[in-house]
C-alpha positions in Angstrom: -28.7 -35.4 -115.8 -32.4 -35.3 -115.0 -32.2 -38.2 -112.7 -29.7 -36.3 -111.0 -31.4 -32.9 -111.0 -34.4 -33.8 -109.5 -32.6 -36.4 -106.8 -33.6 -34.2 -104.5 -36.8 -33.4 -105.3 -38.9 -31.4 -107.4 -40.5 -27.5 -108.2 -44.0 -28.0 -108.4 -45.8 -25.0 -110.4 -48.8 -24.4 -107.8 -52.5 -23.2 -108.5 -52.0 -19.7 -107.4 -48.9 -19.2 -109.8 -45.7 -19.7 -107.8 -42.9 -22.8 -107.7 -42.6 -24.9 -104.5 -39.9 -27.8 -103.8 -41.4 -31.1 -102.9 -38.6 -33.4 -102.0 -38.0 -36.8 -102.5 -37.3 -39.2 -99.2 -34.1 -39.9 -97.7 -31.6 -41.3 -98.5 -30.6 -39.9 -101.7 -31.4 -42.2 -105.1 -28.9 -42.7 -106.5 -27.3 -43.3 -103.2 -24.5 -41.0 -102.2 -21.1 -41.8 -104.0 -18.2 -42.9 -101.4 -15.4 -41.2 -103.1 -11.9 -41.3 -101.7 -12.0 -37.7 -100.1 -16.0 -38.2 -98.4 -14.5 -41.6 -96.7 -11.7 -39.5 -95.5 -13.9 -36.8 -94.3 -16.3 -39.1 -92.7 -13.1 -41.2 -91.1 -11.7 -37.9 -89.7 -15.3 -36.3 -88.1 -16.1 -39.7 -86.4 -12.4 -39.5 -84.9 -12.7 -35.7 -84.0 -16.3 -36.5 -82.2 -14.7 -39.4 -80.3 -12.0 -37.7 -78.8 -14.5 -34.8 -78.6 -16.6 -36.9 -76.5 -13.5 -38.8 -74.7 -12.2 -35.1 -73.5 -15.2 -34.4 -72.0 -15.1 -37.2 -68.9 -11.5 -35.9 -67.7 -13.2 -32.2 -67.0 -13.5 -32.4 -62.7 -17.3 -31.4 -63.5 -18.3 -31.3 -66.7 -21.5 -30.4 -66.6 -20.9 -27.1 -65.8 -18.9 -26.9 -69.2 -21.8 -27.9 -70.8 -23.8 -25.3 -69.6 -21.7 -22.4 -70.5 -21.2 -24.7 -74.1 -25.2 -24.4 -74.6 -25.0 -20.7 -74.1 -22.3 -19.8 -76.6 -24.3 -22.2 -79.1 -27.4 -20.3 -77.9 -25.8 -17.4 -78.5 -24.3 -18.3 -81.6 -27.3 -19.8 -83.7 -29.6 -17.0 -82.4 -27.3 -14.1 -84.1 -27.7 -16.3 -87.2 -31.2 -15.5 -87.1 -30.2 -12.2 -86.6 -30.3 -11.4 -82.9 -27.6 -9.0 -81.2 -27.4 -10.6 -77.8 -23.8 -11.6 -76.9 -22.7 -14.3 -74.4 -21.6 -11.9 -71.9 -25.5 -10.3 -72.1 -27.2 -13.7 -71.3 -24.5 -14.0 -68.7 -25.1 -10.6 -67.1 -28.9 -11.3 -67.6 -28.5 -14.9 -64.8 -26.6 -12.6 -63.0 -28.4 -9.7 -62.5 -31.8 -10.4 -63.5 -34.2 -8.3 -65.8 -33.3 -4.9 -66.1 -34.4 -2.4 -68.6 -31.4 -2.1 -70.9 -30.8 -5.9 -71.0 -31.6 -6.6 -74.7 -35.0 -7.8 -75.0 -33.8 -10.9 -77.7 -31.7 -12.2 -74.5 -35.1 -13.9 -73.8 -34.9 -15.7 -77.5 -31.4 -16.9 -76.5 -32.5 -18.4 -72.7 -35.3 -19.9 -74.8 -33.0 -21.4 -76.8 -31.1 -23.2 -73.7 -34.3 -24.3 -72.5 -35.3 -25.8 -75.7 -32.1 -28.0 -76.1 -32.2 -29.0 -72.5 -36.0 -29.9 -73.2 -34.9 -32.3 -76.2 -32.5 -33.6 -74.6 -34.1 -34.8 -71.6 -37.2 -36.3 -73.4 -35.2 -38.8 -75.1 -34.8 -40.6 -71.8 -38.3 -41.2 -72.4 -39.1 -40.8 -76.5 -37.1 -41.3 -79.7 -36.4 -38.4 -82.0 -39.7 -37.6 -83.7 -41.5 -34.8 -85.2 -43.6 -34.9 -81.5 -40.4 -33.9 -80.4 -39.5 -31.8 -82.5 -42.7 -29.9 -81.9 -42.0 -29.9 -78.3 -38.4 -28.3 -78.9 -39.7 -25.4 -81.3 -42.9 -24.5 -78.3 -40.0 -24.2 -75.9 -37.8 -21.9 -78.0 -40.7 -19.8 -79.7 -42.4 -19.0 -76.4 -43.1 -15.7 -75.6 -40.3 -14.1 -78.0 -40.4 -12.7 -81.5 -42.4 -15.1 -83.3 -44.3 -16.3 -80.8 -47.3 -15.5 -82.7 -46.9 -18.0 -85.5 -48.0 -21.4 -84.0 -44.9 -22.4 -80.8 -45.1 -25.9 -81.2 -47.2 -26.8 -84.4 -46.0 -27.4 -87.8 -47.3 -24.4 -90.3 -50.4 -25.0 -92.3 -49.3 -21.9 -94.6 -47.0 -21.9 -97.3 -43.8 -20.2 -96.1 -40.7 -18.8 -97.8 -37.3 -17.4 -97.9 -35.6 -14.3 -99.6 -34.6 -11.1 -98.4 -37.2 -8.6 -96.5 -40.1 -7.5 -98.4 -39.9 -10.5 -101.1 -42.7 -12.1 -101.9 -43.8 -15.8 -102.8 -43.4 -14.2 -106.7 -39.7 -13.4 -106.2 -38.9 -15.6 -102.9 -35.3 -17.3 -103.4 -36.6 -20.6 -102.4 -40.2 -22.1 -101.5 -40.7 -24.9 -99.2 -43.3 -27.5 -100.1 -46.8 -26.2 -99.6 -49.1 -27.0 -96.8 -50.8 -30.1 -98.5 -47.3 -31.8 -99.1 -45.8 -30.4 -96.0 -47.0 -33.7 -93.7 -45.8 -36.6 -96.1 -42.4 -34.9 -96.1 -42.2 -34.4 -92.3 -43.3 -38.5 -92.6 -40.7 -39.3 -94.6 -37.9 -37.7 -92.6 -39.1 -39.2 -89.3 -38.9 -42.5 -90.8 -35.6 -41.9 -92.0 -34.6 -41.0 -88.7 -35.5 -44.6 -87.4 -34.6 -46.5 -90.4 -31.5 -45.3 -91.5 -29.9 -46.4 -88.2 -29.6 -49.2 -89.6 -28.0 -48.4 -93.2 -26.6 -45.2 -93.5 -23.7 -44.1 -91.4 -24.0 -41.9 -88.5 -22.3 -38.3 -89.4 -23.8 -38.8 -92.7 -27.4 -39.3 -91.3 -27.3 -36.2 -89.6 -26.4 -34.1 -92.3 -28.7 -35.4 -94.7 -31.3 -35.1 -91.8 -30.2 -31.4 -91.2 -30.9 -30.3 -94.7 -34.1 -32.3 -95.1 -35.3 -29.9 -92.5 -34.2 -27.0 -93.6 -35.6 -27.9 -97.3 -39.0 -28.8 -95.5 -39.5 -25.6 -93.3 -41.8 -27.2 -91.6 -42.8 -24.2 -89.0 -43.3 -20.6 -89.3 -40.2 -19.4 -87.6 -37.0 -20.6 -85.8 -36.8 -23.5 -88.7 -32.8 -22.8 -88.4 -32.5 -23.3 -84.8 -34.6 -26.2 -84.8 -32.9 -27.9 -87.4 -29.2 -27.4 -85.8 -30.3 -28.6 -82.6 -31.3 -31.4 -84.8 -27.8 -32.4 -85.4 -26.3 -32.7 -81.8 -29.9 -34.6 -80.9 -29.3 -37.2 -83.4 -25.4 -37.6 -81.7 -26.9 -37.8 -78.2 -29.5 -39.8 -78.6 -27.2 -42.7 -80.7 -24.6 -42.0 -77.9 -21.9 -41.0 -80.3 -21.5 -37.9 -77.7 -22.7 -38.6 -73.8 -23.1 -34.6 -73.2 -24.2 -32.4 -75.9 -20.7 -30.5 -76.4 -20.9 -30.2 -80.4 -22.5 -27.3 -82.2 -22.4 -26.2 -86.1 -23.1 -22.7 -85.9 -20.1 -21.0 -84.9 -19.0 -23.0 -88.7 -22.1 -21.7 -90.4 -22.0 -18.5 -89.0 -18.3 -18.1 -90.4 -19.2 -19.9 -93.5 -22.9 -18.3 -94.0 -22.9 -17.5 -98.1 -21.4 -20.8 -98.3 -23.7 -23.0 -96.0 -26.9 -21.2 -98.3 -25.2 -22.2 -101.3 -24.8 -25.7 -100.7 -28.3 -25.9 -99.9 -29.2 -24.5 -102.8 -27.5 -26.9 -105.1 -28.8 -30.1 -103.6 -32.5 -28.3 -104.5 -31.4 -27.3 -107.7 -28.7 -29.9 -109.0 -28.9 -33.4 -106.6 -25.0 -32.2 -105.2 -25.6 -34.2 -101.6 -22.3 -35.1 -101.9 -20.9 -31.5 -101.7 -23.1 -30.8 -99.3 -22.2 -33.7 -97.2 -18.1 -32.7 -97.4 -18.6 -28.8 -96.6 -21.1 -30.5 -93.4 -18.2 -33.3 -92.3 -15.3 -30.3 -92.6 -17.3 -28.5 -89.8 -17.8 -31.3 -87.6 -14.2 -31.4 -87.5 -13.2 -28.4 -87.7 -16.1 -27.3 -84.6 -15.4 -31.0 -82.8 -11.6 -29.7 -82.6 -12.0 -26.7 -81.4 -14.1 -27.4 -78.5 -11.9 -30.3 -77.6 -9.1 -27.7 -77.6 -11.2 -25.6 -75.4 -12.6 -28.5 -73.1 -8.3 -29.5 -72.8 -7.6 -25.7 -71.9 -10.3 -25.3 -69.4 -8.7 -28.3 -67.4 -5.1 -26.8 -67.8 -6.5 -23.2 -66.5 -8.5 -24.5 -63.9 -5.8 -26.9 -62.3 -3.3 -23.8 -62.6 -5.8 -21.4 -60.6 -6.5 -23.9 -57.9 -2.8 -25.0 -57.3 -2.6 -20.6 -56.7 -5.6 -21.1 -54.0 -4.9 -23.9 -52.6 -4.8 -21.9 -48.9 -7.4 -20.3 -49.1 -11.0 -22.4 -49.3 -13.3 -19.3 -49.9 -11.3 -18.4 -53.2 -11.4 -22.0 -54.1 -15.6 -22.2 -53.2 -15.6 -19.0 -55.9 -13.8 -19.9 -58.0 -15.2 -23.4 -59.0 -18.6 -20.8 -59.0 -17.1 -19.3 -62.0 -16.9 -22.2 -64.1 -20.9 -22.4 -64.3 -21.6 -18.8 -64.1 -18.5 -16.4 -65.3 -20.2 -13.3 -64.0 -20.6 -12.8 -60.4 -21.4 -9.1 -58.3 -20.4 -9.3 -54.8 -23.7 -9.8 -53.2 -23.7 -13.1 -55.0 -19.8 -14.0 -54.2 -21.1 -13.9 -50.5 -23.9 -16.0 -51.0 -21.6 -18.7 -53.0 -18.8 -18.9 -50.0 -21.5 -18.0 -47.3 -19.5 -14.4 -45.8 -19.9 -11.1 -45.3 -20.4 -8.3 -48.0 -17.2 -7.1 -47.0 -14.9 -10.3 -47.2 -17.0 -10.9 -50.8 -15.3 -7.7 -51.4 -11.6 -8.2 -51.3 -12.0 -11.7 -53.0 -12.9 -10.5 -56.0 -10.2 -7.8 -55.5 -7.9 -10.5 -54.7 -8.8 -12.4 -58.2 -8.7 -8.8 -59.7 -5.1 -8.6 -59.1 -4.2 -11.8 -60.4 -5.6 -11.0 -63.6 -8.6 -13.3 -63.5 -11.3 -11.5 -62.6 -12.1 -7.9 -64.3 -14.9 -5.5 -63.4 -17.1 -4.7 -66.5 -19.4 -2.0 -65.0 -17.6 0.7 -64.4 -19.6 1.4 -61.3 -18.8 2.0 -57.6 -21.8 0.1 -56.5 -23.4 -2.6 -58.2 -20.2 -4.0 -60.2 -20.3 -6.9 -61.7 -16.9 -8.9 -62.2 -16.0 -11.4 -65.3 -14.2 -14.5 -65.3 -11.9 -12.9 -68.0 -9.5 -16.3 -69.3 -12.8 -18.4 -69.3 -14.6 -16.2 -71.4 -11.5 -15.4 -73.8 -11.4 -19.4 -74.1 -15.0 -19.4 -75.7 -14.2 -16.0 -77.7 -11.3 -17.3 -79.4 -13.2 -20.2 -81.2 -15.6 -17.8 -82.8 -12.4 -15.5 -83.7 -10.5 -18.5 -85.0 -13.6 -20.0 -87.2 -14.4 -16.4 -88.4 -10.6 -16.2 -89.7 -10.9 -20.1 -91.0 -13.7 -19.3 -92.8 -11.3 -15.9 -95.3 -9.6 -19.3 -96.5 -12.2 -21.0 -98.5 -12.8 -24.8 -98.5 -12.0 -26.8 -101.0 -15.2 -28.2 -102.1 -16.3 -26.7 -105.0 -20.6 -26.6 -105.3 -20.1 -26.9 -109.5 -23.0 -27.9 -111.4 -24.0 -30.4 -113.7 
């Protein structure tokens, strides 16, 4: 039982009176128990990424579903960390530029694009590594809330988590403290390179994902850091050739949940647990946006078969698909016309139901894309409902 307590790691009394966890390296010792239902979990999250990843090269350009995938994930893990921005804010904010009621955590949310595109075009030219990862976390911290506490460098402070106004006395858990902080950070980064070899892809990143999140290796944005973790381990081992899966729509639905888990590997060794509540939202999140990447395809087809006579509707609306929100000063510059004609198209796309105008205004409106943005709404609304039915994977302890 004490083996398996501390497999993990350890609390560490410290000199000024509180309790840190230093953990142990990756992987787990003992090693993680293949049971019958983790193999099955495993099998079924490596077949939902494939056709996850398969889905995406039928889309006519799917780049531009990647980019409007990166802002609802931007969206999505930033309200974790308790930001009120919605998708259709950061839309309206491309759109329109700043204005003085755009909420001023839309910035933490564009930082938050630019930080995965950062990651993800660096390993063209570096592995994962905690230079990397440093390089991600200047990106996203830059000039937002936060931005004060060291964009870019790992923490030489001792950190902690609990609810406001706790202290490192009462915190509900305390990473390791600044003197341990860089042999854990060295441990993880060689897992990262070694444990291509031995330990098997979905479960890699899991393990990796709480590592991070048990290290807390920066001051702020440690959550968003360590998700974009995950879908930077699949791109880079080319499990996923565009960067279409994200957790947080799962562990925003299962919040309490995601904590706990964490919790017991710290307290109790429970990796395994861990690693079938992670695998049941690969799947359940890989689905979903292969359900959304199949619908986009249907919709889009459908709407273009209706245009097909008129190449100005057709210019706009393929528009749409990378930027949902359009006013009419911008629908002239996309199909090169006059105010005017910019006008009645996005009347005529009104009518059909496609378009709807969100301001309210007689000047300055600002149309939506309404079935593409429903598409993205809906997953959030179906995870949200998923998560009243809980999963089966109990957290129990030893």
């Amino acid at each position: 039982m004490a083996e398996q307590t501390q497999r993990a790691g350890r609390y560490i009394q410290q000199l000024t009176g509180y309790r840190a966890f230093v953990p142990e390296g990756l992987p787990p010792n003992p090693d993680i128990e293949f049971d019958g239902e983790l193999r099955t979990l495993l099998s079924a999250a490596d077949r939902d990424i494939a056709r996850l990843d398969a889905i995406a090269t039928l889309l006519p350009n799917p780049d531009l579903f990647v980019a409007m995938y990166v802002r609802h994930e931007a969206v999505l893990s930033s309200q974790i960390e308790g930001t009120q921005s919605t998708l259709e804010d950061v839309l309206a904010f491309e759109a329109q530029g700043t204005s003085n009621d755009t909420p001023k955590d839309v910035e933490e949310v564009i930082n938050y694009v630019r930080a995965m595109n950062h990651g993800l075009r660096r390993l063209n030219e570096l592995p994962l590594s905690l230079r990397l990862l440093k390089e991600i976390h200047g990106e996203l911290m830059q000039n937002v809330r936060g931005g004060e506490k060291t964009p870019g460098e790992f923490r030489t402070s001792q950190n902690w988590i609990g609810s406001a106004g706790s202290t490192l006395a009462n915190a509900s858990f305390v990473p390791p403290p600044p003197h341990e902080l860089m042999n854990a950070l060295g441990m993880l980064e060689k897992f990262l390179h070694e444990g291509k070899s031995t330990v098997p892809l979905l479960i890699r990143c899991g393990l990796a994902h709480a590592q991070f999140e048990t290290i807390h290796p920066f001051l702020d944005g440690n959550g968003r850091v360590g998700r974009l973790l995950i879908t930077l381990i699949l791109c880079e081992e080319q499990a996923l050739s565009r960067p279409l899966l994200y957790l947080s729509v799962f562990l925003k639905a299962h919040r309490s949940e995601y904590y706990d888990r964490l919790t017991a590997i710290r307290d109790h060794g429970h990796w395994e647990q861990w690693l079938k509540f992670f695998l049941r939202g690969v799947s359940q999140t890989a689905r979903a946006a292969t359900q959304t990447a199949t619908d986009i395809v249907k919709m889009r087809e459908a709407h273009r078969n209706a245009l097909m006579k008129s190449p100005k509707a057709l210019k706009l609306l393929d528009s749409l698909f990378q930027q949902p929100l359009v006013s009419p000063n911008r629908i002239a510059e996309i199909v090169g016309c006059t105010h005017p004609t910019a006008v009645k198209l996005a009347r005529d796309l009104e009518e059909r139901g496609w378009l709807r105008e969100v301001t309210g205004f007689e000047r300055n409106r600002l149309y939506r894309y309404q079935p593409y943005m429903e598409l993205f709404h809906r997953e959030t609304v179906e995870a949200t409902f998923a998560a009243q039915s809980p999963i089966q994977t109990s957290v129990g302890v030893s």
